[in-house]
C-alpha positions as CSV (number, residue, x, y, z in Angstrom):
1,X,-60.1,52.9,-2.9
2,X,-60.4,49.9,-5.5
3,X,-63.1,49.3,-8.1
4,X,-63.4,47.8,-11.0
5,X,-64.7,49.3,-14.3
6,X,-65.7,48.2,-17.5
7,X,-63.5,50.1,-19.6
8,X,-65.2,51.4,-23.2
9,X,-63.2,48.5,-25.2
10,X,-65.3,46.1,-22.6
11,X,-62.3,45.0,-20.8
12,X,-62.3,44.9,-17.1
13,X,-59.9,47.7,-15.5
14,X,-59.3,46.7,-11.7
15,X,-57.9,49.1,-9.0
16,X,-58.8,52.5,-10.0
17,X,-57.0,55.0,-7.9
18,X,-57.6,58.3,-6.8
19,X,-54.9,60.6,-7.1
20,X,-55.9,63.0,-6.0
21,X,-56.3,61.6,-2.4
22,X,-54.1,62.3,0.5
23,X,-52.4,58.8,0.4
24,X,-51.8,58.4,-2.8
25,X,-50.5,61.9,-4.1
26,X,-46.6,61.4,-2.6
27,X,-46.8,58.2,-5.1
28,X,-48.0,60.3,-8.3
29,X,-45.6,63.8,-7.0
30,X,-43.5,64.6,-10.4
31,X,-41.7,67.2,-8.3
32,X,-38.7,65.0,-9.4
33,X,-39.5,64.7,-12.9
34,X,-38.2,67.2,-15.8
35,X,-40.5,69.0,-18.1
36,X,-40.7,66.8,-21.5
37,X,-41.7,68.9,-24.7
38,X,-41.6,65.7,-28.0
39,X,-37.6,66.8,-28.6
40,X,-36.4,66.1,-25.3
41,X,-38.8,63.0,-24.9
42,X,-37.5,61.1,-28.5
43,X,-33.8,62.9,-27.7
44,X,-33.8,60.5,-24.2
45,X,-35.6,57.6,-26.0
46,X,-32.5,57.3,-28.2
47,X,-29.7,58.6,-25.6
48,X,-29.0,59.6,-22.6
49,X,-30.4,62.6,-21.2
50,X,-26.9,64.0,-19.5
51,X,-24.1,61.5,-21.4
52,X,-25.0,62.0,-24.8
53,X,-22.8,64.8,-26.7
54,X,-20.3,64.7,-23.9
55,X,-16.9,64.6,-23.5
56,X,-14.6,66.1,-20.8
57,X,-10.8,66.4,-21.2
58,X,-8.8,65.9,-18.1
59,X,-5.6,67.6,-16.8
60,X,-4.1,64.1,-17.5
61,X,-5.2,64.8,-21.5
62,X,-7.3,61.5,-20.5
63,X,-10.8,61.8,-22.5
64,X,-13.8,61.0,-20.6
65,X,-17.5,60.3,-21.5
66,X,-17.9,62.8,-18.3
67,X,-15.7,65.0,-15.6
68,X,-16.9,62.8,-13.0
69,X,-16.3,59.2,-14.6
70,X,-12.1,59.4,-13.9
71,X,-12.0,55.9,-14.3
72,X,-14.3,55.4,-17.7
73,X,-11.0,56.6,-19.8
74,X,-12.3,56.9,-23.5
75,X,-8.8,57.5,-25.0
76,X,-5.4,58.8,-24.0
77,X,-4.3,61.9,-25.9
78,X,-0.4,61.5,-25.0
79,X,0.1,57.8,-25.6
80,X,-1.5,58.3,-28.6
81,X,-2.8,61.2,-30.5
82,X,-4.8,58.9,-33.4
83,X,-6.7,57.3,-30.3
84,X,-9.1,59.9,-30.4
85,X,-10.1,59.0,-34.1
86,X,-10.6,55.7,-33.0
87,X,-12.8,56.3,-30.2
88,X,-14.9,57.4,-32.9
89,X,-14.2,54.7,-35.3
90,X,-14.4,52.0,-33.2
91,X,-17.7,53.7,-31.3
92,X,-16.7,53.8,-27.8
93,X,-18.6,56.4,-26.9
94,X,-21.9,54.9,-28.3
95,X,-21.5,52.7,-25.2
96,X,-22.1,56.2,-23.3
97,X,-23.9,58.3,-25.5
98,X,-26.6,55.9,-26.5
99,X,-26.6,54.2,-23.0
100,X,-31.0,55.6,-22.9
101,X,-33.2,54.6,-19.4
102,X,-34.7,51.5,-21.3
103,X,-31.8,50.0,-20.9
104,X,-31.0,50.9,-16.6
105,X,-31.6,48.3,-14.0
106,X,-34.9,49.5,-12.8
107,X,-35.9,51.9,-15.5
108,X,-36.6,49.7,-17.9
109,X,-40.1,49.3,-17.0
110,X,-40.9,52.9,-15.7
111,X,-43.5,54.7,-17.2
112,X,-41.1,58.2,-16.4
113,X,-37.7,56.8,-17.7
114,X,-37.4,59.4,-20.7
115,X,-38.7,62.4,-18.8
116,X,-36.4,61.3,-16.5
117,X,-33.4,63.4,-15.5
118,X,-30.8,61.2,-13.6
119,X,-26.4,61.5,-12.9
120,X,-24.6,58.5,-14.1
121,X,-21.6,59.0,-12.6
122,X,-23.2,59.6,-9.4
123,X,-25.1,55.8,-10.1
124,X,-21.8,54.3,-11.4
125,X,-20.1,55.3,-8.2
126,X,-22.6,53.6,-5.6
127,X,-23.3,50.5,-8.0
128,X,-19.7,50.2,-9.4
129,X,-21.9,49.1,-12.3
130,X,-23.0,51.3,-15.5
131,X,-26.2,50.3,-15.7
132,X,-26.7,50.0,-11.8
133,X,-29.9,52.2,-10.3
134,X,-29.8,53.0,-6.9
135,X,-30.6,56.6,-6.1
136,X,-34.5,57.0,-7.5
137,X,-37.6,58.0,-5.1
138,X,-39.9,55.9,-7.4
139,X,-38.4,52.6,-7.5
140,X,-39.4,52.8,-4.0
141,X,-43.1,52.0,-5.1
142,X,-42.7,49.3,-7.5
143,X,-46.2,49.2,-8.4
144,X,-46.0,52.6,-10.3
């Protein structure tokens, strides 16, 4: 169903949609999506919604932004024990922990991408790139 409206600013508005119709629901379904109170929205506009305020120590006493990112090695604890104050110094972890959705391949323009919940490991892995987006059900419509 398309239509055009004069919105109350006078501008035209072209292609209203229905929602609520059988078509079109699957494209508007935020099954998918997390619940977003104004914390967790401005929280995810500023960092990542899983990275941020993490750091995993592995058997190796290799840090890591996460458990699952073995190769994004932060700092080696036995090579060096002052490494780990200058991951902080030197803000290697901001790479990580401030890494938002703005600033994914495909996010960037989605209206969802800081009620968005998403693994970056999991994207890192299939892309081999850390701002790589592969795995999302609506970059499948681009017109939302």
């Amino acid at each position: 169903m398309s239509e055009v409206w004069k919105g109350c600013t006078g501008e035209t508005v072209n292609n209203i949609i229905n929602i609520n119709s059988k078509n079109n629901s699957q494209r508007f379904d935020n099954a998918n999506l997390m619940r977003v109170n104004r914390e967790t929205f401005w929280q995810n506009f500023y960092y990542h919604p899983c990275l941020h305020g993490t750091l995993a120590l592995n058997y190796e006493s290799k840090i890591l932004p996460c458990p699952y990112m073995k190769e994004e090695i932060l700092c080696n604890m036995i090579k060096d024990i002052e490494s780990f104050n200058i991951m902080f110094s030197d803000r290697k972890v901001d790479k990580y922990w401030n890494l938002n959705l703005g600033k994914i391949d495909n996010c960037e323009d989605c209206v969802f991408r800081f009620g968005c919940f998403e693994c970056r490991a999991m994207e890192l892995k299939l892309t081999n790139n850390l701002n790589g987006k592969l795995l999302c059900s609506r970059n499948k419509d681009k017109s939302l």
